[in-house]
N, C-alpha and C positions, 0 to 999 in steps of 0.2 A: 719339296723332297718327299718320295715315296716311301720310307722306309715300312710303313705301315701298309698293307693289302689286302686286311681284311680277309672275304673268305678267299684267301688266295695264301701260296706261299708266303711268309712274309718275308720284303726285298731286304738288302742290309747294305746298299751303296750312297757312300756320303758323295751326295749330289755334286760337293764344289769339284771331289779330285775327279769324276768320271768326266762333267763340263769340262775341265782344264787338260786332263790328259785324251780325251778322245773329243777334243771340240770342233773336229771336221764334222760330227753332227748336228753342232748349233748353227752351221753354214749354210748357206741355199746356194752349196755346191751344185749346179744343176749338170748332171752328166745322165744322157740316152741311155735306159738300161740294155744288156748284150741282148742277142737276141734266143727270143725265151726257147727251151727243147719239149721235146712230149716226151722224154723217155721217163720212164716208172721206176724210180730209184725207192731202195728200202734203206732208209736213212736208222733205221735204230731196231733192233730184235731183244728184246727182254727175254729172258725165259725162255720158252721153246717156238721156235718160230721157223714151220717148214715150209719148201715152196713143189710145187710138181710140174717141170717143165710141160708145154703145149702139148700135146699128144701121149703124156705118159702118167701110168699109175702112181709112178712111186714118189713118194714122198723126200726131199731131201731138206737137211737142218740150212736153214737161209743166211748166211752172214749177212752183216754190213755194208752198205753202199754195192747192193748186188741189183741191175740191172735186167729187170723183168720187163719178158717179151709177152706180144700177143699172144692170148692164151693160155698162157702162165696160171696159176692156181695158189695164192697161196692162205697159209693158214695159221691159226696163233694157238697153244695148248693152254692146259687151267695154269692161270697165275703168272699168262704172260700176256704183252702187250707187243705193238708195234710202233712205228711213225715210216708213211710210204709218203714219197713227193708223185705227184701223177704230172707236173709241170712247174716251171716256176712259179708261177699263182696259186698255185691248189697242192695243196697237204692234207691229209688223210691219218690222222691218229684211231687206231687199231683195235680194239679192248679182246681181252681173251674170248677162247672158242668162238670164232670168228675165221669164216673161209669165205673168200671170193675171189671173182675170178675176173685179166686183164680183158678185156674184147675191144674192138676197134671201135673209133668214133663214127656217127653216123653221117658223118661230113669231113671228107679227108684235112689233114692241117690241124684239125682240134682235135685237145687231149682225149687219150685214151679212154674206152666208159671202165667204170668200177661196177662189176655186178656181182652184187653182195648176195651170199647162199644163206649165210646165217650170220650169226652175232650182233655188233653195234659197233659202227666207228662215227667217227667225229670230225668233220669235211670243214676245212677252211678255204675259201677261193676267191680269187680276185681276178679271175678270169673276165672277157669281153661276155655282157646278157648270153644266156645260153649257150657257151661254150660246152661246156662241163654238163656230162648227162651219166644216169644211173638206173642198175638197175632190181630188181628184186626178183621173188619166185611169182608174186602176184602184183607187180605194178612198174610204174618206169616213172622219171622223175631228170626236169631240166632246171638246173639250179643258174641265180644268173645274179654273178657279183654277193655270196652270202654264203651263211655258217650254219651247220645244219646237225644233228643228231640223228642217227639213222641205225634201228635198227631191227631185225627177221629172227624170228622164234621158230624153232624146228619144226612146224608147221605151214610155215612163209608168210604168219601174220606179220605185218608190216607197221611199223609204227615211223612218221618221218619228226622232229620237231625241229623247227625252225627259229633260231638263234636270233637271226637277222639277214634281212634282205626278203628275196622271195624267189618262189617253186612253184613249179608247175609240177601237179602228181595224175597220172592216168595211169586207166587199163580198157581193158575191152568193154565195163561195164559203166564207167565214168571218170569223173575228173574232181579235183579240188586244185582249186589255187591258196596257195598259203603266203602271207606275210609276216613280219618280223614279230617273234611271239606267240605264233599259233601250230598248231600239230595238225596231223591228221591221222589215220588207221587203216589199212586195210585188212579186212577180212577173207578167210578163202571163202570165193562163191560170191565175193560183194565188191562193191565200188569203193572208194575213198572215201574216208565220210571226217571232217571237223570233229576235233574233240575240245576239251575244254582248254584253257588258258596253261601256261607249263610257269615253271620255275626252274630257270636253266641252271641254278647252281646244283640242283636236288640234281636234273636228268644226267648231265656231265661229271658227277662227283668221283664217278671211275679215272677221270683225267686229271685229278687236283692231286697234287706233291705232296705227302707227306713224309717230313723226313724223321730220323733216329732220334726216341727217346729213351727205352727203354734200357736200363743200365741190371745188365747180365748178373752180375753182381749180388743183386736185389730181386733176381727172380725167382730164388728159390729152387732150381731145379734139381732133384735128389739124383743120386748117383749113378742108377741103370739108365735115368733120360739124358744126362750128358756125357753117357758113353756112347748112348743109340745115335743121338743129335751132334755129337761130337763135329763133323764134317761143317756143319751147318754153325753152330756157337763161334769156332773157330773163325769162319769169315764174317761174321755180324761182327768179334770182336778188333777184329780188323776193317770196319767201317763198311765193308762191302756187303751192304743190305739184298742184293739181291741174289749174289750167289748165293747167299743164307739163307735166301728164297727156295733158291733151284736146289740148293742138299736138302733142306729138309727133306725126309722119306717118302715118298712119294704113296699116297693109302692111310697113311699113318692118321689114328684117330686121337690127339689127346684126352688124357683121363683125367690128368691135374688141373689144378687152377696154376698152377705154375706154368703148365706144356702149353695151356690156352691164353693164357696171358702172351706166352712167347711165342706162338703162331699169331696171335691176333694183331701183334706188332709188325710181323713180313708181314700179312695180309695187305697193312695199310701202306708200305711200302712198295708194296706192287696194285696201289689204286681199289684195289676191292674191300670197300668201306664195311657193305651191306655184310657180306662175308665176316668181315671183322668185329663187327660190332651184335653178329648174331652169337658169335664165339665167345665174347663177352657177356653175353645173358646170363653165360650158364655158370659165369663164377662168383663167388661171392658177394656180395653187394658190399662186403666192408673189405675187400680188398683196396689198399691204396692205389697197387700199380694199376688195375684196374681203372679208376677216376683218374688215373695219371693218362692215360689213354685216350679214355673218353673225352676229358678237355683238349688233348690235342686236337681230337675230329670237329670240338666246337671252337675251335680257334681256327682251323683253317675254313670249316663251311660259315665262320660267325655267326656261331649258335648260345646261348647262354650255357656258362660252363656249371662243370658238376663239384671241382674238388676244392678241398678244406681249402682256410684261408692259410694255414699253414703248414704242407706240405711237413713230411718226417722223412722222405726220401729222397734221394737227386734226381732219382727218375719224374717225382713230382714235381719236384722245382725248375726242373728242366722243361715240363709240361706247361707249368705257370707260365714260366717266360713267352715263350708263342702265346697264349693267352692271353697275357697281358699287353703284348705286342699289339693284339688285332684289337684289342681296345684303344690303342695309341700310346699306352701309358711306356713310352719307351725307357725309362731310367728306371721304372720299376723291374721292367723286365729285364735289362742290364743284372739287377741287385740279386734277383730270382736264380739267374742264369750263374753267378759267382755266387751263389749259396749252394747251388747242384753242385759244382766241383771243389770246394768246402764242405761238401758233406760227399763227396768221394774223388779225390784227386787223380786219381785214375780214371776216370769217365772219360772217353774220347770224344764222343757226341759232344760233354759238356764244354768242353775247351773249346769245340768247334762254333758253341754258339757263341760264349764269351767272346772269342775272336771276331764271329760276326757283326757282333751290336757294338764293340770296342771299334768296328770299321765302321760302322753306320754315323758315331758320333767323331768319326774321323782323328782318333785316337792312334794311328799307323803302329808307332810303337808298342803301343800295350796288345792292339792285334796282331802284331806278327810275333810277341813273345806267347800268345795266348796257341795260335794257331802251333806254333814249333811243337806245344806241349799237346796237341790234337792228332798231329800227322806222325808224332810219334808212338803216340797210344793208339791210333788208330787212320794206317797209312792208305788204306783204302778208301777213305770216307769221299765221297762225289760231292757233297757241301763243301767240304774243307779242299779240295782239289781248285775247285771252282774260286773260292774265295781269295788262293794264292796263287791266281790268274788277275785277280784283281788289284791285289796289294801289287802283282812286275807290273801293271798298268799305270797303278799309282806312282810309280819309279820311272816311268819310262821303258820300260824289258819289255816292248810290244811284242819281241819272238817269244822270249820268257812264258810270257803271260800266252800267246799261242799256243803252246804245250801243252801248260796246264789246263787251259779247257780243254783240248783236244783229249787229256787224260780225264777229266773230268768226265765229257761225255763218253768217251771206252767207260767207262765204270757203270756212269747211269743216264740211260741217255733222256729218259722223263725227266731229266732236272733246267726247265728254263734257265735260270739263271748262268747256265755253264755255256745253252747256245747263244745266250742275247751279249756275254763278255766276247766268245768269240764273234760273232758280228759285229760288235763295237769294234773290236782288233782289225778284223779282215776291212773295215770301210775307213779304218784310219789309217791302214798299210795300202791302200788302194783300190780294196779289189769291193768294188761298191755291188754290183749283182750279187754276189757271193755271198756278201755280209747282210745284203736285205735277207738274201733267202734264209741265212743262219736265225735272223729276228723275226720273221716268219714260222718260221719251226718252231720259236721260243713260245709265238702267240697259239700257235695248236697248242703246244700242249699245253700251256695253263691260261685259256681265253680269257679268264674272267680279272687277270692283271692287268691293271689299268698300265701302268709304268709298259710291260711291252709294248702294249697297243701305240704309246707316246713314241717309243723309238722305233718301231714299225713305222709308222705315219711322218717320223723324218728323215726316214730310208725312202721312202715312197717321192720325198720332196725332195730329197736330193737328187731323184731321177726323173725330176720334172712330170710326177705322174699326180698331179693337186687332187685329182679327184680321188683317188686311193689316199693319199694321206690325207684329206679332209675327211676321208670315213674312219680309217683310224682315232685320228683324233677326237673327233665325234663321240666312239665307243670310248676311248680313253677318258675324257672327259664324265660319260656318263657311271661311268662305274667308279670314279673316283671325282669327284666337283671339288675337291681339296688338296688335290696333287699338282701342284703349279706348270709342269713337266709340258703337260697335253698346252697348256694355255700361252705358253711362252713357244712352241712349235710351231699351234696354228697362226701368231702372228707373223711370225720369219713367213708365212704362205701369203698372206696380204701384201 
């Protein structure tokens, strides 16, 4: 069982009730996946996310599930993200100030190319060898079956790094081929040239989930900031971390250690770590909330943490918990998590993890008394949505449980866990395409869980696709050698 994932979210599904209520995926149901489309769907818009139809200057705010044509232009503002599908195989997670643009394939029938003007996204694909092609200000790039980093500096320096599988990168001056683990650069004025070895958790960390810890409460902010910030406290206290995002003032400098503590928190809620933890430097070193923070960021990249062994806050005990988690210490973390809301019973976040790990250790009723006391202190929250999709699962409410993530993702749609519950749902109601690609989306955005990768890879096998789901499971495996999940998969493939 997964509960633990390291530098990743950590998962919180008791392995027996997901096997038992969603067990069309321990099956080697073998059904022909539909067949696949090329259209460019924008599956999730964070924050401000505009698109400029083919032929036109202006800019427009891009909803959800909005279908972008040839030529199409779109682009992402500070402190927002995306997730674009370019086909059923290939997803494309987005990171702020980042513009590119749709163009046609250079072989009709294969997906659309992505050619990136600036920013960094994060390309997953299981497309046929060289389907899938891209492009930049100074180079072009045919990815074939692999997971790539990619990103142009307002310059069109070019940096590509590669996850797994392999690339072809040229321009008019040269060429580099890359395989799984190696980078390359281009320069203007230069060919492609090998740079050193990467560490994918460092280059990706814009993609890792971090959710609510920080308890409003305990932040100290004096009385002209939480009339200024008013808009914004109000929906953080309502769970919804990212509207909290989008009100905060837009220019606005904090001065406090308090304002920067409470920026540094959206910060990490909308993936920008570097951001966050530079905003950090500047406050006190004997701030608690502070190292309450900071071990959140070394719990989910598992890094060695910074804060006391005994926490005086709920914000820190809530920090502990995750922490603790990515150690494996899961009862510790349990005890951590019920001292945060014992040391303020009002914490919404707090209730929401209690309910988590009270599900992990497949406790139903103490999670769903725990969770009632979360969604009412905090009815927005996208962890706790997500969570009471799981517990109608655990019941059987597979419509039930459809809702709830479907609300879940409206709220936040970086939260893996709300699209791998819906995928579980959609492949045990039928609809087997639909629900890989839901597990698909789940593995963009947080690649580095092993647990997606395992149900990805028995998505893949139930549509009789062995060699995509022996690469998943492959990666599942290697990122986790201790999660039974990958191992009990790939034998149903034998």
């Amino acid at each position: 069982m997964e509960i633990l994932l390291r530098a990743k979210l950590p998962f919180l599904i008791w392995f027996s009730v997901i096997t038992s209520t969603l067990c069309v995926m321990a099956q080697p149901a073998f059904v022909a996946p539909s067949t696949s489309t090329n259209d460019v769907v924008l599956l999730s818009a964070e924050g401000k996310v505009q698109v400029a139809h083919a032929g036109s200057a202006q800019w427009d705010p891009a909803s959800t599930n909005l279908v972008l044509q040839l030529g199409d232009r779109l682009r992402t503002g500070l402190r927002s993200r995306a997730v674009v599908r370019f086909s059923n195989l290939s997803v494309v997670r987005v990171n702020e100030l980042t513009t590119f643009l749709i163009q046609p394939p250079s072989v009709a029938g294969k997906p659309s190319k992505l050619d990136l003007e600036k920013g960094s996204t994060y390309f997953l694909s299981r497309e046929r060898p060289s389907d899938v092609e891209f492009n930049t200000p100074l180079s072009s790039g045919a990815i074939r079956g692999t997971e790539f980093h990619l990103f142009v500096a307002e310059n069109g320096r070019t940096v590509v790094t590669l996850v797994d599988g392999a690339l072809s990168l040229s321009n008019n001056m040269g060429s580099a081929d890359l395989m799984s683990g190696e980078e390359a650069a281009v320069e203007p004025g230069q060919g492609p040239v090998k740079t050193a070895g990467i560490n994918a958790a460092n280059i990706i960390q814009w993609c890792l989930y971090y959710p609510g810890v920080l308890n409003l409460d305990e932040a100290g902010l004096n009385g002209m900031e939480q009339q200024e910030l008013a808009a914004s406290l109000a929906n953080y206290r309502q769970g919804d971390l990212l509207k909290a995002m989008a009100e905060y003032p837009a220019g606005r400098v904090p001065q406090s250690d308090a304002e920067k503590i409470y920026l540094a928190a959206l910060l990490l809620s909308v993936g920008q770590v570097e951001q966050s933890e530079a905003l950090l430097d500047s406050v006190s070193k004997e701030s608690p909330l502070r190292h309450a923070l900071l071990e959140l960021v070394a719990a989910v990249k598992f890094q060695t943490g910074t804060l006391p062994a005994d926490p005086n806050t709920s914000t820190g005990w809530l920090a502990e918990s995750y922490y603790l988690q990515s150690r494996s210490r899961l009862d510790e973390a349990l005890v951590s998590a019920r001292k945060s809301v014992v040391k303020s019973p009002a914490f919404g976040f707090g209730w929401a993890r209690v309910a988590e790990l009270e599900f992990g250790f497949g406790r139903i009723a103490a999670a769903r008394d725990a969770l009632e006391k979360s969604l009412t202190l905090s009815p927005r929250n996208a962890e706790a949505a997500s969570l009471q999709g799981f517990l109608f699962a655990a019941q059987n409410q597979f419509s039930a449980a459809r809702r709830q993530f479907d609300a879940a993702i409206a709220l936040d749609a970086a939260l893996g866990n709300a699209w791998l519950g819906r995928g579980l749902v959609r492949i045990h109601s039928g609809e087997s395409e639909g629900g890989r690609r839901d597990l698909q989306v789940a593995a963009t955005l947080e690649p580095q869980r092993a647990l997606l990768r395992s149900y990805l890879g028995k998505a893949f096998g139930n549509a009789a696709d062995n060699k995509h789901a022996r690469k998943e499971l492959d990666l599942a495996r290697k990122l986790d050698a201790g999660d039974p999940t990958a191992w009990l998969y790939a034998a149903l493939l034998d």
